[in-house]
DRENPA-3360 file (N, C-alpha, C; in nm, 2 decimals, always signed):
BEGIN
1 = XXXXXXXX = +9.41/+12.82/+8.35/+9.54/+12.87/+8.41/+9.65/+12.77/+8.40 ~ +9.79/+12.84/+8.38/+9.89/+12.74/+8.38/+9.91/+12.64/+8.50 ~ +9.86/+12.72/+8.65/+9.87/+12.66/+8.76/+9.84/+12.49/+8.76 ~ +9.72/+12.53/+8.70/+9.62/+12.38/+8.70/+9.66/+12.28/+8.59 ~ +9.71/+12.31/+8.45/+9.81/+12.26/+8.38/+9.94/+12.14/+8.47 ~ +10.00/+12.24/+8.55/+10.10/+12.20/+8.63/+10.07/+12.11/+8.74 ~ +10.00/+12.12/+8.82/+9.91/+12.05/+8.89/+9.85/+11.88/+8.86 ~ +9.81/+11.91/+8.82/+9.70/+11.75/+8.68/+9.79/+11.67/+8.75;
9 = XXXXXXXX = +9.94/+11.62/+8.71/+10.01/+11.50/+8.76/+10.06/+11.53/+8.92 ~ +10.10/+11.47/+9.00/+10.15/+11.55/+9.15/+10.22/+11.37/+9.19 ~ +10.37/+11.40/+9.19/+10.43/+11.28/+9.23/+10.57/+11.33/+9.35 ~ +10.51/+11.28/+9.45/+10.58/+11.32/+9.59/+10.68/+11.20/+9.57 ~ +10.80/+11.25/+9.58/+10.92/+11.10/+9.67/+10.94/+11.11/+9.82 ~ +10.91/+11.20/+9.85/+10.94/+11.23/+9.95/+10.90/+11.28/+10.11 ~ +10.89/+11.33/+10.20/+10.80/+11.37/+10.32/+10.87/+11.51/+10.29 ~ +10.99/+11.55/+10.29/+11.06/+11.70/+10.25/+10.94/+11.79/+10.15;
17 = XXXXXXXX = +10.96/+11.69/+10.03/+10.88/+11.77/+9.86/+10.71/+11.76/+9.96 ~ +10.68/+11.64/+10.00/+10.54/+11.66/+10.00/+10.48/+11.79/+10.08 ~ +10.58/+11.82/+10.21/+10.55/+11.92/+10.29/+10.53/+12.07/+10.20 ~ +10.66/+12.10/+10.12/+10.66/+12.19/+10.02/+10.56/+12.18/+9.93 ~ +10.51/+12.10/+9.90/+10.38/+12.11/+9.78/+10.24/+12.14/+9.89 ~ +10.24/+12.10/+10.00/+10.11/+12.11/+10.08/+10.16/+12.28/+10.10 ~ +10.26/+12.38/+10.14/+10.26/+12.48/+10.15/+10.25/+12.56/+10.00 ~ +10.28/+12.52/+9.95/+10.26/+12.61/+9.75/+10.11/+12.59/+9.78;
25 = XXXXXXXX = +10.04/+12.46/+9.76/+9.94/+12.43/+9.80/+9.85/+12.59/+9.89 ~ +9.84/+12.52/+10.02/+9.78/+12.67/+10.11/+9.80/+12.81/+10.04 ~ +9.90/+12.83/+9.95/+9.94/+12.98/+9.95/+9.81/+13.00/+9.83 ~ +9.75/+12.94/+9.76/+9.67/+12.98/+9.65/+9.50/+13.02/+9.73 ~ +9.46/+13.10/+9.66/+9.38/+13.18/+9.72/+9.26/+13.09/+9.80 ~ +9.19/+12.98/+9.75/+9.13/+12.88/+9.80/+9.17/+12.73/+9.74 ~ +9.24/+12.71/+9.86/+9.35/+12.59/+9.82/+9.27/+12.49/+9.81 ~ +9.13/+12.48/+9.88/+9.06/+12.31/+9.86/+8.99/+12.31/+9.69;
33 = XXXXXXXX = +8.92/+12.44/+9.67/+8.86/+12.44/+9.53/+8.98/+12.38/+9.46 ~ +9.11/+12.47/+9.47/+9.26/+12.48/+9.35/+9.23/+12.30/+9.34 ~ +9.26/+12.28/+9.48/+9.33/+12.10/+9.42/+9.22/+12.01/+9.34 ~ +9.13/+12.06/+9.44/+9.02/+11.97/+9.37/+8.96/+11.95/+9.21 ~ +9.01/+12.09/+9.19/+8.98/+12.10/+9.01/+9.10/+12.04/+8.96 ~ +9.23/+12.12/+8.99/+9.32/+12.11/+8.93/+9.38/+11.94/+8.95 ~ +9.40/+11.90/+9.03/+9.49/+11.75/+9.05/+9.39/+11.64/+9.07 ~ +9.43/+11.54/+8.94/+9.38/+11.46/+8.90/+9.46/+11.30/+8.90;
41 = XXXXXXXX = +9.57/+11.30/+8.92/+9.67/+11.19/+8.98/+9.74/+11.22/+9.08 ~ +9.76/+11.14/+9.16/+9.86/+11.19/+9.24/+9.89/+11.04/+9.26 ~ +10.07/+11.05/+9.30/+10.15/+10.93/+9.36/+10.22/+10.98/+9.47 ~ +10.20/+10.92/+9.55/+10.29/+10.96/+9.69/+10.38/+10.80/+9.73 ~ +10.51/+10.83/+9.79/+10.58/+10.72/+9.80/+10.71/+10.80/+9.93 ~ +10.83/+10.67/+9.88/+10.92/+10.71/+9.99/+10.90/+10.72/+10.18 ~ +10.95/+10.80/+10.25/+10.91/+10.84/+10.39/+10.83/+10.92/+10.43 ~ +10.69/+10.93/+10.30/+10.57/+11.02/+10.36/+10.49/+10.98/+10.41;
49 = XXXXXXXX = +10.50/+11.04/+10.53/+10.39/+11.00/+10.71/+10.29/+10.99/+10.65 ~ +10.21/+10.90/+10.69/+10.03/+10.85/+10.69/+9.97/+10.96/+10.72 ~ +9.99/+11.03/+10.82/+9.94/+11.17/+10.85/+9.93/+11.32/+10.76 ~ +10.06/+11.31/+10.67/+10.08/+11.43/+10.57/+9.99/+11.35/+10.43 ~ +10.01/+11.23/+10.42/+9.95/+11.15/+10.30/+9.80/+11.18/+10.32 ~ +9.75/+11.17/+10.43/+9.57/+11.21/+10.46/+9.52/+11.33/+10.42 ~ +9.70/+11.45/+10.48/+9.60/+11.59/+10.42/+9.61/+11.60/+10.26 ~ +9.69/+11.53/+10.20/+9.71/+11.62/+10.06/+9.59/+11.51/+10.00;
57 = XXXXXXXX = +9.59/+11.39/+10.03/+9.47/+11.30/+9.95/+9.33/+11.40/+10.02 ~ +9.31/+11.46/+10.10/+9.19/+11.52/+10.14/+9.18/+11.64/+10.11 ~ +9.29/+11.72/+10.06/+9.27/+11.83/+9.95/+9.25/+11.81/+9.83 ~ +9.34/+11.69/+9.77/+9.33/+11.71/+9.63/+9.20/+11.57/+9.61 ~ +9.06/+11.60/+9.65/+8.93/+11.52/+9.68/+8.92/+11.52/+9.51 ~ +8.93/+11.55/+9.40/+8.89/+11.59/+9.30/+8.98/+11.43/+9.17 ~ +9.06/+11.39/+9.30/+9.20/+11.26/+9.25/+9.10/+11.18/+9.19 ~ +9.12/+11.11/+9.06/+9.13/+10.99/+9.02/+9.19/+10.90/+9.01;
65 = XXXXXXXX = +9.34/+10.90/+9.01/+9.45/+10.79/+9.03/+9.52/+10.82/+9.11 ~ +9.54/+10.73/+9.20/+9.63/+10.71/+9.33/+9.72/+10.65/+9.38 ~ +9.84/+10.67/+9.37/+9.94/+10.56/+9.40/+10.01/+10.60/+9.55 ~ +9.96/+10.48/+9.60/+10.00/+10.47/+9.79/+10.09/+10.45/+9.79 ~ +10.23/+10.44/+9.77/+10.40/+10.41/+9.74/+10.44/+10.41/+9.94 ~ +10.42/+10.42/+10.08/+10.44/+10.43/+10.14/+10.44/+10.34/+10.22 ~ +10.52/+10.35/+10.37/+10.48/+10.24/+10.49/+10.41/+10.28/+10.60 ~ +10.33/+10.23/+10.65/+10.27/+10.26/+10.79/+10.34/+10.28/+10.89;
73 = XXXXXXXX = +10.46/+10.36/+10.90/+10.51/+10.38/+11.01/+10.46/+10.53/+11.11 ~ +10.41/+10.55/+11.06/+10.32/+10.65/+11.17/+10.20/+10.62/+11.20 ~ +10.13/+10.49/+11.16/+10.03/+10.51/+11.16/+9.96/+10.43/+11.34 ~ +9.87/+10.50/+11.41/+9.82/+10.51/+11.53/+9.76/+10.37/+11.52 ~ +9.77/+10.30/+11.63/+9.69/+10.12/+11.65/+9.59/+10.13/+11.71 ~ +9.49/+10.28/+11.74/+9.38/+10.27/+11.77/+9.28/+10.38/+11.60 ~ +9.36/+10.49/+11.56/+9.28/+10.55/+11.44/+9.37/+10.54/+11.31 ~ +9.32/+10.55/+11.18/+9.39/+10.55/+11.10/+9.35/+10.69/+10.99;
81 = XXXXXXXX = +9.38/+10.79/+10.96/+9.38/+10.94/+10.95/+9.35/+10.90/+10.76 ~ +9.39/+10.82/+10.73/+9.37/+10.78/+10.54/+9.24/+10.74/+10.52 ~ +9.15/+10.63/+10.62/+9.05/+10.59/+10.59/+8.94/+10.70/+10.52 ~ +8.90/+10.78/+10.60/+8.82/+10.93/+10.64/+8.83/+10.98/+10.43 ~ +8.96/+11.00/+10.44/+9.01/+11.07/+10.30/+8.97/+11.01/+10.22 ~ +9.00/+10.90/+10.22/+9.00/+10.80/+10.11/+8.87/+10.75/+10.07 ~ +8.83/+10.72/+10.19/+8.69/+10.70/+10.10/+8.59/+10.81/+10.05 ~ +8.61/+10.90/+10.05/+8.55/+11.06/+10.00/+8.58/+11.04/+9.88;
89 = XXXXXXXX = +8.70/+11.01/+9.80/+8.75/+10.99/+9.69/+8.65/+10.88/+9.58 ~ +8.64/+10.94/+9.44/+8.62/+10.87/+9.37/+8.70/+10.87/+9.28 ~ +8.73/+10.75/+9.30/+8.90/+10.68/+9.24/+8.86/+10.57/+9.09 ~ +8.94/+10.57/+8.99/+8.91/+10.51/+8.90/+9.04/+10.39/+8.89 ~ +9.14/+10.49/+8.93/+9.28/+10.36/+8.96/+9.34/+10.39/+9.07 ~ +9.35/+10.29/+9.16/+9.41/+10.22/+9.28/+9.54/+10.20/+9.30 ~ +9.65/+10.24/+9.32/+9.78/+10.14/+9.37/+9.82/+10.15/+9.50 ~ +9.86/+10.02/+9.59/+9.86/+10.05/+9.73/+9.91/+9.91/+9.77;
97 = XXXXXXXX = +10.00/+9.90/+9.89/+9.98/+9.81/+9.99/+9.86/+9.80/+10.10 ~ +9.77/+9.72/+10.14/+9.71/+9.67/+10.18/+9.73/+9.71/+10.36 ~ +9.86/+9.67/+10.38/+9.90/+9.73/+10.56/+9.89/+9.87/+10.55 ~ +9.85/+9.94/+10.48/+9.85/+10.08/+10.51/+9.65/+10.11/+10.54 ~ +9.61/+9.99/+10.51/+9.44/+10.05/+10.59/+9.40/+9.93/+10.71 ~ +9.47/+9.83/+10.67/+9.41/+9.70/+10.74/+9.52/+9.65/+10.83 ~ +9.62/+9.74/+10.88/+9.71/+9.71/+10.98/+9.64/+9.62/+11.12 ~ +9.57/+9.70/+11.14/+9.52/+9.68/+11.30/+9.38/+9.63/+11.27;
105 = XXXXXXXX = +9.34/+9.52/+11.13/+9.22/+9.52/+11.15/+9.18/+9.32/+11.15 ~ +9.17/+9.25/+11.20/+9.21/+9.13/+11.19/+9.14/+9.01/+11.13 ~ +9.05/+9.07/+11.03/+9.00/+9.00/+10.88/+9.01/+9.18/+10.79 ~ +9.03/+9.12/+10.63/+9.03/+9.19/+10.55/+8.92/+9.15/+10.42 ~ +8.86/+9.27/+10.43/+8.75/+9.28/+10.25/+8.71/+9.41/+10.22 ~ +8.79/+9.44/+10.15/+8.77/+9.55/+10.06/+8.67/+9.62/+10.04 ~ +8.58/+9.52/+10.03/+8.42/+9.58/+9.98/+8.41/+9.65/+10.07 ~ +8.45/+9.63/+10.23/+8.39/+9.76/+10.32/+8.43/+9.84/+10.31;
113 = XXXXXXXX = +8.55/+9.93/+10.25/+8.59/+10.04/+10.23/+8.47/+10.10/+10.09 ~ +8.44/+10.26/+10.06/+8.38/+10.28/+9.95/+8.45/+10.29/+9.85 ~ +8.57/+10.34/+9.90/+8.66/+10.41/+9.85/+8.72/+10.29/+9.70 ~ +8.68/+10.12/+9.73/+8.75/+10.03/+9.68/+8.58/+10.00/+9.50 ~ +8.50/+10.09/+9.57/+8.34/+10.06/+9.47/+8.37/+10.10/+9.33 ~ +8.41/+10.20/+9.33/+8.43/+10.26/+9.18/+8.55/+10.26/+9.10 ~ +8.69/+10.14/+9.14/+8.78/+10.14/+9.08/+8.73/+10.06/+8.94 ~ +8.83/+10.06/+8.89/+8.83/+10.00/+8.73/+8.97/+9.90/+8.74;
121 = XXXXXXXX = +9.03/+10.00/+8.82/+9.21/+9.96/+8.80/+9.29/+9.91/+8.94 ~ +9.28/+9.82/+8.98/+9.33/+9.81/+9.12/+9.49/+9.73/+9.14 ~ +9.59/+9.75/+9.21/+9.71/+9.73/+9.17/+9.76/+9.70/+9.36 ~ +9.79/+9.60/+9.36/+9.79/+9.55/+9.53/+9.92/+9.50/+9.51 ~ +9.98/+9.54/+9.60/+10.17/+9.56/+9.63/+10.18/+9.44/+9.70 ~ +10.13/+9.37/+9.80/+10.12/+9.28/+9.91/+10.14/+9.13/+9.82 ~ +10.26/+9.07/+9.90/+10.32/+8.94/+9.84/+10.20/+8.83/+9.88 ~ +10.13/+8.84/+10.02/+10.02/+8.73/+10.05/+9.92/+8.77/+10.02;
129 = XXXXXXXX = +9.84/+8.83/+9.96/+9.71/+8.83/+9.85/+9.71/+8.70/+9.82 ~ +9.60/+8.61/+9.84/+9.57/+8.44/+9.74/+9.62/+8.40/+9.81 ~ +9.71/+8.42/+9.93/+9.73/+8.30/+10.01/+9.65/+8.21/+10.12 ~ +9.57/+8.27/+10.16/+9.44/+8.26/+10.25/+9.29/+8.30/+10.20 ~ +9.32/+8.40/+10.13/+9.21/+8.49/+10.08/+9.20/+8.57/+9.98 ~ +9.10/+8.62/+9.91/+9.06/+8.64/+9.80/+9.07/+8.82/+9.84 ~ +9.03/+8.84/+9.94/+9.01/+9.00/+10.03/+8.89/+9.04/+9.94 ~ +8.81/+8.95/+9.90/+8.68/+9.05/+9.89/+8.69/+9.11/+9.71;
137 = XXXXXXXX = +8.79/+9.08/+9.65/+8.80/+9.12/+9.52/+8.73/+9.05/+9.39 ~ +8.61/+8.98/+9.44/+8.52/+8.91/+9.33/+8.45/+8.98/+9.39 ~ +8.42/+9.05/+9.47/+8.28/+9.11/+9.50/+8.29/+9.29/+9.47 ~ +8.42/+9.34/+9.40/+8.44/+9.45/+9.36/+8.39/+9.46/+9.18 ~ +8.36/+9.50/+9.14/+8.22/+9.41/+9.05/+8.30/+9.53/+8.90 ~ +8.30/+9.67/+8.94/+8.32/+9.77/+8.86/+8.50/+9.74/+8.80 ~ +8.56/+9.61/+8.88/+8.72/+9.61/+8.85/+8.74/+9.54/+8.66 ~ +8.80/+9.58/+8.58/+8.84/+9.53/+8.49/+8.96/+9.53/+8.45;
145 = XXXXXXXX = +9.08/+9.55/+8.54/+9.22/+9.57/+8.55/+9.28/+9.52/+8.67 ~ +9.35/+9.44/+8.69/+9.39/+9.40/+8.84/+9.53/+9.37/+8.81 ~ +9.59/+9.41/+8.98/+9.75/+9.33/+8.94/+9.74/+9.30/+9.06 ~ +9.82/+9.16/+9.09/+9.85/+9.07/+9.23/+9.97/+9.05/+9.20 ~ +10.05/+9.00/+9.33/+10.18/+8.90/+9.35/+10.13/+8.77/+9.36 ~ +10.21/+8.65/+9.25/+10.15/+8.49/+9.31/+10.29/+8.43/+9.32 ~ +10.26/+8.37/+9.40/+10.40/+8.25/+9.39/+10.36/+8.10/+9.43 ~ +10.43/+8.01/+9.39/+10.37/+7.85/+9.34/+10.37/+7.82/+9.47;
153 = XXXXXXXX = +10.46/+7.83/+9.58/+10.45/+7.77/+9.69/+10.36/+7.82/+9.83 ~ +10.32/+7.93/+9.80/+10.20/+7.99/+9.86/+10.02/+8.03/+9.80 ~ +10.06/+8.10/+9.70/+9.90/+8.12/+9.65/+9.82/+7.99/+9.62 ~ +9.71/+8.00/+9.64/+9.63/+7.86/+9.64/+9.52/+7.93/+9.55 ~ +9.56/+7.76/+9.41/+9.51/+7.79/+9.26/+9.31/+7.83/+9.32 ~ +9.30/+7.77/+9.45/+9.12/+7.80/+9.43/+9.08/+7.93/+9.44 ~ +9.20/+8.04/+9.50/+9.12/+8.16/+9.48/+9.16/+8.24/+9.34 ~ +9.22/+8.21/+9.32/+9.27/+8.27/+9.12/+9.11/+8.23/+9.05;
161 = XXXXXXXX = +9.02/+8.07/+9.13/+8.92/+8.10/+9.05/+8.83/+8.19/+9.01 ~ +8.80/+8.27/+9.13/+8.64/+8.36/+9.14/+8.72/+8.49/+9.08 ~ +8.84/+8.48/+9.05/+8.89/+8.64/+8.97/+8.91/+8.63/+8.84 ~ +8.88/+8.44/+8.77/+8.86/+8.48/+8.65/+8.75/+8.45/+8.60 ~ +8.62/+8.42/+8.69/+8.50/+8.42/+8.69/+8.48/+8.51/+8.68 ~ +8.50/+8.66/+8.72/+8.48/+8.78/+8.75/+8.38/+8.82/+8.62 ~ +8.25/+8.89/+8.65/+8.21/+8.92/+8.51/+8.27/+9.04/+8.38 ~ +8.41/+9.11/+8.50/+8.45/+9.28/+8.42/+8.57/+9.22/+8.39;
169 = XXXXXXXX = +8.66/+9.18/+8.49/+8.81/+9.16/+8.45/+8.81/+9.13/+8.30 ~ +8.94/+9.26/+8.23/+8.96/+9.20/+8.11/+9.11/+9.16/+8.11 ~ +9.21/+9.20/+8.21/+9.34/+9.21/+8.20/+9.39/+9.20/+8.33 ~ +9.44/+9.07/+8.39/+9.50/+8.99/+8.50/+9.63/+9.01/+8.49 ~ +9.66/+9.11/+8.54/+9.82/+9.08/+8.58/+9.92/+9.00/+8.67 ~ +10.01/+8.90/+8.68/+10.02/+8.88/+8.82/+10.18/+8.90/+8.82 ~ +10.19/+8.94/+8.92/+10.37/+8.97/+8.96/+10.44/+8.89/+9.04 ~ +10.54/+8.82/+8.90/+10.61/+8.70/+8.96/+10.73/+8.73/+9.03;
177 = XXXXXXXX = +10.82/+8.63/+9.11/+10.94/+8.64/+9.17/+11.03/+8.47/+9.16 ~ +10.91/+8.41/+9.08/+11.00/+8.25/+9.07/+11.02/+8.26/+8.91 ~ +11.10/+8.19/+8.84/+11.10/+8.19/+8.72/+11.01/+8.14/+8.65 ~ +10.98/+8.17/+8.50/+10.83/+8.25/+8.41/+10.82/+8.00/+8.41 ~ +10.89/+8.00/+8.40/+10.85/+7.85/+8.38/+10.79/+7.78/+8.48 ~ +10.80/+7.77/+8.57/+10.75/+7.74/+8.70/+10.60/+7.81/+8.72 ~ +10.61/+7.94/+8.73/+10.49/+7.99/+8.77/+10.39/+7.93/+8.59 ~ +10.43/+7.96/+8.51/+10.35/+7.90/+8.37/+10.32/+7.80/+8.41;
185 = XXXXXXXX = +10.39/+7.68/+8.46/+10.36/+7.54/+8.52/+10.25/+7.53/+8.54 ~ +10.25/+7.66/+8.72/+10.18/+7.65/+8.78/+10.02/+7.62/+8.74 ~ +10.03/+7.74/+8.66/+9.92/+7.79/+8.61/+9.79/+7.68/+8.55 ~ +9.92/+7.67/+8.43/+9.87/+7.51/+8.41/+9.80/+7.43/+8.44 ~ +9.92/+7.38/+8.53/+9.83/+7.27/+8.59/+9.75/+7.26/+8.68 ~ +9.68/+7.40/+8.75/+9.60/+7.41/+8.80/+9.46/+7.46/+8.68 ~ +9.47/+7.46/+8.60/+9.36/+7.46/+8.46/+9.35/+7.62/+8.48 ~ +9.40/+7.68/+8.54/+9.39/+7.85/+8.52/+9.44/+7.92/+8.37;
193 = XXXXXXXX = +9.49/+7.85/+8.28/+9.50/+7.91/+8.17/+9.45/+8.00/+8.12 ~ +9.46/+8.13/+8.01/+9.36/+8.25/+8.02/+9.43/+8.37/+7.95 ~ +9.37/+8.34/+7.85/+9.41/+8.49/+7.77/+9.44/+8.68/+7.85 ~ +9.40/+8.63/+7.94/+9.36/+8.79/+8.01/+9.53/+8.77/+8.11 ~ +9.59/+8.66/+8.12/+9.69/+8.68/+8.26/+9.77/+8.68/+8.16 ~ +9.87/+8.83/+8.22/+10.01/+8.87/+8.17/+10.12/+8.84/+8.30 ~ +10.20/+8.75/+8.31/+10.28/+8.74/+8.38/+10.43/+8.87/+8.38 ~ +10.46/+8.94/+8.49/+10.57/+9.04/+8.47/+10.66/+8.99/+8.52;
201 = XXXXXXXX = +10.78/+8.95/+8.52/+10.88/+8.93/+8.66/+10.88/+9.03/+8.79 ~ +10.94/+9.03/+8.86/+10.95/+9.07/+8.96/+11.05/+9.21/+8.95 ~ +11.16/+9.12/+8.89/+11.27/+9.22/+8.84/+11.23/+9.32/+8.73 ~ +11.18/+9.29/+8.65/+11.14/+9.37/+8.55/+11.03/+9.53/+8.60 ~ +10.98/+9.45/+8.71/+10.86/+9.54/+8.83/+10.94/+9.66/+8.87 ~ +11.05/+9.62/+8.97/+11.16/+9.65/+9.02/+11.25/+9.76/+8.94 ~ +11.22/+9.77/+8.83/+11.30/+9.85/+8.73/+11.22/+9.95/+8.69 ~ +11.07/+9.96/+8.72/+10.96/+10.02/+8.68/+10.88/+10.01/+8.60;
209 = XXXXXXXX = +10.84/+9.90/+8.58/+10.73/+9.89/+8.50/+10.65/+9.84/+8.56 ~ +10.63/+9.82/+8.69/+10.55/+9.77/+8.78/+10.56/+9.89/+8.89 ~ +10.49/+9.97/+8.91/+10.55/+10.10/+9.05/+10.66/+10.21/+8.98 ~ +10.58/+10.29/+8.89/+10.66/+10.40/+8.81/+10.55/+10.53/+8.79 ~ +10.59/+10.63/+8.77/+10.46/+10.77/+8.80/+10.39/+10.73/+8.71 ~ +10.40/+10.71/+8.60/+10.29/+10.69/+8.46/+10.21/+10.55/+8.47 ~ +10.11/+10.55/+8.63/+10.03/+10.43/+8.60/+9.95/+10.35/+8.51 ~ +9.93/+10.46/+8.44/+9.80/+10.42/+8.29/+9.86/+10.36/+8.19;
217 = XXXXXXXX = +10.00/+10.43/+8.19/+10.13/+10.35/+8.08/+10.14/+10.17/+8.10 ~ +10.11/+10.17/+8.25/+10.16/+10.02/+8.25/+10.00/+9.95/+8.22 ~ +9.90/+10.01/+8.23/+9.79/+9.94/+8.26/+9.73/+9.95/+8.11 ~ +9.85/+10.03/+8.02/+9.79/+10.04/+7.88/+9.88/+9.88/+7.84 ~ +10.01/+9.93/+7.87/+10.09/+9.82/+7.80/+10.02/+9.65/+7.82 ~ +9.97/+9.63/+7.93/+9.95/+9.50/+7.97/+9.79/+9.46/+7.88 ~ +9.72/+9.56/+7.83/+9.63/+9.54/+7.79/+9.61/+9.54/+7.59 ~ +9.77/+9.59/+7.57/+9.79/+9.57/+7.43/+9.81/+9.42/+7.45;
225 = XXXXXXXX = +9.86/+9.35/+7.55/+9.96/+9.21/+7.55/+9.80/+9.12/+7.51 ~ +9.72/+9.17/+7.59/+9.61/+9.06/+7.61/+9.54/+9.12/+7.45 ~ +9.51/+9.25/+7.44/+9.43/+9.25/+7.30/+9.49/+9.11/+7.15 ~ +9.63/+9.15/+7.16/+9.70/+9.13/+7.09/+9.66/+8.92/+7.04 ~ +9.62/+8.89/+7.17/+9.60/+8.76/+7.22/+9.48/+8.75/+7.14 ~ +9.36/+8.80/+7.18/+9.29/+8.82/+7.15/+9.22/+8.77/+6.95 ~ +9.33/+8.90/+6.93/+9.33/+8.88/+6.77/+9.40/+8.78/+6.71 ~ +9.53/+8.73/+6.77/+9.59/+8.62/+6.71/+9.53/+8.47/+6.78;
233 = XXXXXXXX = +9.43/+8.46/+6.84/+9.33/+8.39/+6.98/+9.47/+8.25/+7.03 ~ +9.57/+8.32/+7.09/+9.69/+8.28/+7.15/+9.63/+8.25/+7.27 ~ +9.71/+8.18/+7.36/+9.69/+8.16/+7.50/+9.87/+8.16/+7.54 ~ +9.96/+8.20/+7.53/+10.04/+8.24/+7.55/+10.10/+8.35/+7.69 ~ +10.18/+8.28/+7.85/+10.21/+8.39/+7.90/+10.34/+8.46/+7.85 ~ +10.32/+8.57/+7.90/+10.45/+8.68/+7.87/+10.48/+8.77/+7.97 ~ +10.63/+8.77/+7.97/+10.67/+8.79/+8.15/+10.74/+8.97/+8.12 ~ +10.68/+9.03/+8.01/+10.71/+9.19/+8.00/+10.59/+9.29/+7.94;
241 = XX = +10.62/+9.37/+7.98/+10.49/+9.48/+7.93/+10.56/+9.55/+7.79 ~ +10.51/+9.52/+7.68/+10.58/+9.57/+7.57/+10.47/+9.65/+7.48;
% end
């Protein structure tokens, strides 16, 4: 059916559109089967409540890619209405901030969520990732795609190690905000060198190639940069997804 054609991609900006799609949604004869077959990405962003983000991620159970684009500003300091959903889901790519599950929780590791076991593609929005902690992401074992934020005067070079120890990672992205020479420095001279890390700017992020509806597009582009490496056996960073 054309329905389910139309369906496959689902990108909310809004709390207005998402309400309107959760009612198109209900009106189809059995709306949990509909979503479940039919929608296979979904990106939610903008001023949609934690609360409306729980029902459409817990209808459309059937998601493989997920883009969390939102803030916790609804979200309750004793329950959180996303957890429940989310980990039902078997997700193959990940995009999210981090305060939208572990607001109220006061250590963070991933691995206890399930919802984090079967990614491949994980894309963490949060500027202090590697500042203190690793959150549990050498112990997510099925990951071969990752993107972080690093910056020279915070991230500390010892946890960048156990992520390129990793036995899957093929393709390190990290999202800069200091200029490509500095953070390259960094890199450096902390012996992190490494065919697999594509550096992006920040700005360049900001423009969309970092946080844009076509996730797989970016997670293709960054992984031609490293093949490409690969074959010419360069060690070279590069601060764009081309």
């Amino acid at each position: 059916r054309i329905e389910k054609f139309l369906y496959h991609t689902i990108v909310l900006p809004n709390e207005n559109v998402a309400t309107r799609f959760l009612s198109s949604v209900y009106s189809q004869p059995h709306p949990h089967n509909f979503t479940c077959q039919a929608v296979k990405s979904v990106c939610l962003k903008g001023d949609i409540c934690v609360s409306t983000s729980a029902e459409i991620i817990s209808l459309c159970s059937g998601t493989l890619n997920l883009a969390l684009w939102i803030g916790p500003s609804d979200l309750d300091k004793k329950t959180n209405p996303l957890l429940e959903p989310l980990d039902r889901l078997t997700l193959t790519s990940l995009s999210l901030s981090l305060s939208l599950l572990f607001s109220h929780t006061p250590s963070i590791s991933l691995f206890t969520l399930q919802v984090f076991h079967s990614l491949t593609h994980l894309e963490i929005l949060n500027c202090w990732v590697l500042w203190n902690s690793t959150v549990g992401l050498e112990h997510l074992h099925g990951l071969t795609h990752l993107c972080l934020h690093i910056h020279t005067w915070r991230t500390k070079p010892g946890l960048i190690v156990p992520l390129l120890s990793h036995p899957c990672i093929r393709v390190l992205v990290f999202c800069i905000s200091e200029g490509i020479n500095a953070e390259q420095a960094f890199l450096e001279s902390n012996l992190l060198s490494d065919f697999r890390i594509v550096l992006l700017s920040q700005d360049l992020a900001s423009q969309g190639d970092v946080g844009h509806e076509d996730i797989s597009s970016f997670w293709t582009g960054a992984k031609k940069i490293v093949d490409r490496r690969q074959v010419d056996q360069g060690m070279s960073f590069i601060t764009s997804m081309i």
